[in-house]
N, C-alpha and C positions, 0 to 999 in steps of 0.2 A: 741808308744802310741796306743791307739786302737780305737783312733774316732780322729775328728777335734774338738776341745773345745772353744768355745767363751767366753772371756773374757773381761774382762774393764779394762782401762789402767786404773787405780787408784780408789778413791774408787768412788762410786756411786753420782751423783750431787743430790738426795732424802736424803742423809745422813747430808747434811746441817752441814756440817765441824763438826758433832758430834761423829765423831771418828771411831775406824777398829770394834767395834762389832756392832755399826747401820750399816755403809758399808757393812758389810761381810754378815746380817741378807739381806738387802737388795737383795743381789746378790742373794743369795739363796731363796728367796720368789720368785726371777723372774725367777728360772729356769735358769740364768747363770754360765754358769761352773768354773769361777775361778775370779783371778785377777792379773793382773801384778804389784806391788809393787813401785814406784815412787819415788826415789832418786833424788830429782832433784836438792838440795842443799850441800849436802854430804848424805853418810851413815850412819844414825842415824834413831833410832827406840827404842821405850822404853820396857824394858821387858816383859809389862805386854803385848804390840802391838804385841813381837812377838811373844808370846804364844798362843795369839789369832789367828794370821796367819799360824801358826804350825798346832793349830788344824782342823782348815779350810782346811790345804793342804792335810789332812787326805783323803779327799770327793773329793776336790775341786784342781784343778791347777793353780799354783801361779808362775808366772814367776817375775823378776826384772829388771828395768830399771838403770843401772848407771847416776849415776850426770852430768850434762851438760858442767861440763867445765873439760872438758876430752879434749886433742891435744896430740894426741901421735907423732906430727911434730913439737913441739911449738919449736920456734928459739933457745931459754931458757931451756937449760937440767935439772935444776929443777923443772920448768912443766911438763916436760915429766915422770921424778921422781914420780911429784906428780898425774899424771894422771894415770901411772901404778899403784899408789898406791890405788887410787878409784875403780879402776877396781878389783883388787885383793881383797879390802874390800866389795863390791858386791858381787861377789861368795864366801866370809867366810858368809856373814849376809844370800844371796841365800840359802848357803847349811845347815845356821841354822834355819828357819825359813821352811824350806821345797821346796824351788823352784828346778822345775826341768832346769831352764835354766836360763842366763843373759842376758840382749843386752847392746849395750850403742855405741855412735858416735863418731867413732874414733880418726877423724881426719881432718887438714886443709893441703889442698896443699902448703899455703905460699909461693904460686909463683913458686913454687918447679917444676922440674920435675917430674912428677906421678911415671916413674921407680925407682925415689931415692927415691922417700915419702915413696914405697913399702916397701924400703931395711927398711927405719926407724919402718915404720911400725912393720917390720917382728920382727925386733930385739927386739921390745918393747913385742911383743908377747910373743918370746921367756920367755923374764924374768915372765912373767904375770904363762905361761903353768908353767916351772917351778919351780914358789915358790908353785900354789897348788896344783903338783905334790907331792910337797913335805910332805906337809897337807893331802895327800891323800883325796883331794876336786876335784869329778871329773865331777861337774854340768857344764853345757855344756856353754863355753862363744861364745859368737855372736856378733860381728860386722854386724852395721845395714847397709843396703843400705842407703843411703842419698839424700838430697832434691836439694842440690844446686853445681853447677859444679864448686866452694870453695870448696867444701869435699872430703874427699877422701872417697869411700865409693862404687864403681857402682860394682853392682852385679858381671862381671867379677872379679876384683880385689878382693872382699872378699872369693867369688869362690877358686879363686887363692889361697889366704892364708889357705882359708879352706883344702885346700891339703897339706898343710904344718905342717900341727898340729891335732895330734888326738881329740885334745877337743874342737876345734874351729868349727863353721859351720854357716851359714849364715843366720840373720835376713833380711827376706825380706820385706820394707816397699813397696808395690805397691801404693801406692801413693806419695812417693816420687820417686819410679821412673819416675811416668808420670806427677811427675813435673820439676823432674831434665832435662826431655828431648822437657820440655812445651806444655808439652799434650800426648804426641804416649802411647805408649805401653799402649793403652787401649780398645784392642779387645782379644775377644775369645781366637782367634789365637796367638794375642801375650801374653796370660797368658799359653798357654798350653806350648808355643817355648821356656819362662821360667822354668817351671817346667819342661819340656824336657831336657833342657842344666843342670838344676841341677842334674837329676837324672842322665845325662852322665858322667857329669865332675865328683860326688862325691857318683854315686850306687844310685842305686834303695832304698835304704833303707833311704836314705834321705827323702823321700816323707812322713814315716812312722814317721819323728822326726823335722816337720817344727817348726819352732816360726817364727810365721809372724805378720805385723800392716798393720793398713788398717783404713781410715777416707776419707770421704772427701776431697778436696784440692783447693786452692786461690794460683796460680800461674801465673810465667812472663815471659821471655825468659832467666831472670836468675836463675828460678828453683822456690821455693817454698816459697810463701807468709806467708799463717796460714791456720788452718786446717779449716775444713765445715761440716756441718751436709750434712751427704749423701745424703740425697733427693734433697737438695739445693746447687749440685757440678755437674760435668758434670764424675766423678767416676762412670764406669760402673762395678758397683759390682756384679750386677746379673749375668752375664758372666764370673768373676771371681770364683764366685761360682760353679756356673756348670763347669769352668776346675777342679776344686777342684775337685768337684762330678766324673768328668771324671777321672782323676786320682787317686781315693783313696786316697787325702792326709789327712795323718793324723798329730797333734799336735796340736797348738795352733795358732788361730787368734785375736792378742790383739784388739779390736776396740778405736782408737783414737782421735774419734770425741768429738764437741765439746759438744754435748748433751748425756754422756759416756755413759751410760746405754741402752736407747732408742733403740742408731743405733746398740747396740751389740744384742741387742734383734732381734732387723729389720734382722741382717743377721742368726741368729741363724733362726729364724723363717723360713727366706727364703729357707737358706740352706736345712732345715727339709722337705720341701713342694715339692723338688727336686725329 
């Protein structure tokens, strides 16, 4: 990509549930680059929605959130079945609609040992890469970081995978990582030693194709409560920005706060000001 794009996870809270052409009109009055697309029941979207978001991708960058009840661990191989298959129908509606990436949460421990979750993991991937290899669907899927040490999901470990599969590459929530860890990784220094290890572990050119989230955060020592409006979190985002700045990362920053629009504005602003 050729900038950092600030976007809203879903559509605008001024749009007043009146649909994707007030939302989309909105983004674009405010100088917002895009939108992430919100799955969070299943994959469904009505024709007329996704021509509207098609043509928005035109301008604008539109990434996808898969549905939340996604467990690529679940005890039950029909969930597992059924979560590959959510997955797989995100990147068919992604790649219709225009997105250039997907994310979605992988996974639960289930008690498990972390190295067996991986193997399941891995395998479920496999099938995922592929069927839309097969489709010649090559929008980029992403496994997010995750909030609570139940998940499977810590930057390592998606890291990891992401060496394993060329389509694969890491959604990084920095707010859930510094709630997964109840509070750290919320200096300077530890946003740059991230972005460091990415660009070792998977090339420099990863910096150039981020999809990242970022909101506030309400955390325990079990990880991650709900999210916050930035000002009223202890999220030091202005310091993640300037690694940003320091690093040239380019791609996408979903903002997930609970006032959507506002704080994506706040950091597009800041960033700019940089």
């Amino acid at each position: 990509m050729n900038k950092l794009h600030f976007v809203t996870a879903g559509l605008p809270l001024a749009s007043e549930n009146k649909g994707y052409k007030a939302g989309l009109e909105i983004i674009d009055n405010m100088d917002l680059d895009g939108l992430e697309v919100e799955f969070v029941h299943g994959v469904r979207m009505t024709e007329a929605n996704q021509n509207l978001v098609k043509d928005f991708a035109q301008n604008k960058t539109v990434t996808c959130h898969g549905p939340y009840y996604i467990n690529l661990n679940s005890q039950e191989q029909e969930k597992i079945e059924a979560s590959i298959t959510r997955i797989i129908e995100t990147a068919q509606m992604g790649k219709k609609i225009g997105a250039y990436s997907i994310t979605f949460h992988a996974a639960f421990y289930m008690g498990k040992n972390p190295e067996e979750v991986y193997k399941t993991v891995y395998s479920a991937t496999e099938k995922i890469c592929s069927a839309l290899d097969k489709e010649n669907n090559n929008i980029w899927v992403r496994p997010e970081t995750t909030g609570k040490g139940t998940q499977w999901g810590t930057l390592e470990e998606i890291v990891k995978l992401s060496k394993e599969f060329k389509q694969i590459l890491p959604c990084i929530d920095f707010a859930h990582i510094h709630a997964r860890t109840n509070g750290g990784f919320n200096t300077y220094d530890d946003f740059c030693n991230m972005l460091e290890y990415c660009a070792k572990e998977l090339g420099n050119e990863v910096l150039n194709n981020m999809h990242m989230h970022l909101a506030g955060i309400e955390y325990s020592p079990k990880g991650e409560k709900n999210h916050l409006i930035l000002e009223e979190s202890d999220m030091n985002y202005k310091d993640l920005l300037k690694a940003f700045k320091q690093f040239d990362v380019k791609g996408v920053l979903v903002c997930e706060s609970p006032n959507i629009e506002d704080d994506t504005k706040l950091l597009k602003d800041y960033y700019l000001s940089l």
